[in-house]
C-alpha positions as CSV (number, residue, x, y, z in Angstrom):
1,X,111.0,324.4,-45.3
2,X,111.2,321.3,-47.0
3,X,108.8,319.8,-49.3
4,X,108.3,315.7,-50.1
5,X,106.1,313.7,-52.4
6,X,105.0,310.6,-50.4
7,X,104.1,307.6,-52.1
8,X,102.8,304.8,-50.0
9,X,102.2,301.2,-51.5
10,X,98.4,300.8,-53.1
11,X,97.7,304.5,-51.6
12,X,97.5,307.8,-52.7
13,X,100.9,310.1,-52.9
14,X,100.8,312.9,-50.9
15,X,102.9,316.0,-50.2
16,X,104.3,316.8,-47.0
17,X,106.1,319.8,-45.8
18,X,108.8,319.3,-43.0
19,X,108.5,322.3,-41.2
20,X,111.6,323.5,-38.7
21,X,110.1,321.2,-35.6
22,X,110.8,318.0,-38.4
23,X,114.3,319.3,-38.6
24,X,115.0,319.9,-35.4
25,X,113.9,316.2,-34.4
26,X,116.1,315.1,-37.6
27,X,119.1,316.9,-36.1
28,X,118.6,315.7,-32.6
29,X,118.0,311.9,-33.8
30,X,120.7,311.8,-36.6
31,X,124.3,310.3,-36.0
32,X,127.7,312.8,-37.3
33,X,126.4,316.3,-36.0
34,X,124.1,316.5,-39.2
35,X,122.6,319.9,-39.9
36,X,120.0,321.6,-42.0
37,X,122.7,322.8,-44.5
38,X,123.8,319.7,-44.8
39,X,120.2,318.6,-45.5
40,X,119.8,320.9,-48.3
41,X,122.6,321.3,-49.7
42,X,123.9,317.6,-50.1
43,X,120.6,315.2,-49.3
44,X,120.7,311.8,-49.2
45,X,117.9,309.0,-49.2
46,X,118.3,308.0,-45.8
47,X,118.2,311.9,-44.1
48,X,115.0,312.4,-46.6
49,X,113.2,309.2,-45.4
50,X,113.1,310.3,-42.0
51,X,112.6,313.6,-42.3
52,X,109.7,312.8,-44.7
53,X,108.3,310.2,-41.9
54,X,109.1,312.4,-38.8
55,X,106.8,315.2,-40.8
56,X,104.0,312.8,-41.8
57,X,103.6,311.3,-37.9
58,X,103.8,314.8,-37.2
59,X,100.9,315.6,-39.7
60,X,98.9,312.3,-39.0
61,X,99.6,311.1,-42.6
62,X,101.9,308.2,-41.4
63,X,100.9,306.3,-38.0
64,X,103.5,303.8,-38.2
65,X,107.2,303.2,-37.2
66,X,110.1,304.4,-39.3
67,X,110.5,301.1,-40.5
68,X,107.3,300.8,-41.8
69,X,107.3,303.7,-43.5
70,X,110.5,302.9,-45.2
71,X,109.3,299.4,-46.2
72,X,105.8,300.7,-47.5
73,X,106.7,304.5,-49.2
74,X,108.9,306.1,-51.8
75,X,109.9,309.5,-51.5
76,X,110.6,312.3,-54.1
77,X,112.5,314.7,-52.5
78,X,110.6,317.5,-55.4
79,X,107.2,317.5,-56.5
80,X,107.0,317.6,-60.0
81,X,103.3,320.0,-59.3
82,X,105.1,322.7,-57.2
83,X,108.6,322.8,-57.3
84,X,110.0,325.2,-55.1
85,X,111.7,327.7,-57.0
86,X,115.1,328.3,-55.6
87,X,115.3,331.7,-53.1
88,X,119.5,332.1,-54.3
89,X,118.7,332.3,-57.6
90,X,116.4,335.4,-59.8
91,X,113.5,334.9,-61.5
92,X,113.8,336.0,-65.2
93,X,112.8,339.3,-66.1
94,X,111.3,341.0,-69.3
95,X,112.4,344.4,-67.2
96,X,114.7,346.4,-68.8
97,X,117.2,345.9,-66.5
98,X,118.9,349.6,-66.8
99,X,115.6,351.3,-66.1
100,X,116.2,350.2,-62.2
101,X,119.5,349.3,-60.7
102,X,119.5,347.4,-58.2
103,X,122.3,346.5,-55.0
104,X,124.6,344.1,-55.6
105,X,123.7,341.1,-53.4
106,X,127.1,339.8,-50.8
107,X,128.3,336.6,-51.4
108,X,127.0,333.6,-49.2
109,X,128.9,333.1,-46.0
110,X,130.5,329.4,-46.9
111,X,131.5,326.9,-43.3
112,X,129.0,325.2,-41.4
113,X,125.9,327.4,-39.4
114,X,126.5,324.4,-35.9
115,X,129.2,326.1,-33.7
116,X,131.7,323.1,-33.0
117,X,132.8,321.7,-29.5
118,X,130.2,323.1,-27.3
């Protein structure tokens, strides 16, 4: 789902992926009714952090508390190896693009995916 470059003081970076269990834990754990939209579409250092340590205890890449990790790592929320390409957007291509039409694609639905006052 989401993938972090992990950087800890005097060690080697390495790259974690925060699968759906990470979020869910994120979600459950964070203050204001954050969601995975929210995540991705407008991150911030702090929601990154713990993502990125909730997925490395997960992983066994990080045995310590939050704030350790926090005091001893920096986190990129890209890799520059392996950047994940974004799914919204097409790859170029050296197609001739009359030869095959294709469906227009609908738009996005916009709002927040969390049903409110449940």
């Amino acid at each position: 789902m989401i993938t972090l470059k992990v950087t800890p003081d005097g060690g080697e970076p390495y790259t974690v992926t925060a699968t759906s269990r990470d979020v869910l834990m994120w979600e459950k754990t964070t203050q204001g009714n954050k969601s995975f939209v929210d995540l991705v579409n407008a991150p911030n250092l702090i929601d990154l952090y713990k993502v990125a340590h909730l997925a490395s205890q997960r992983q066994g890449l990080f045995p310590g508390s939050y704030q350790d990790f926090e005091a001893s790592c920096e986190v990129d929320g890209e890799t520059e190896d392996d950047p994940e390409p974004d799914p919204t957007q097409s790859a170029a291509s050296t197609a001739d693009s009359s030869s095959s039409p294709s469906e227009q694609a609908s738009a996005p639905r916009s709002g927040r995916t969390k049903a409110n006052g449940r």
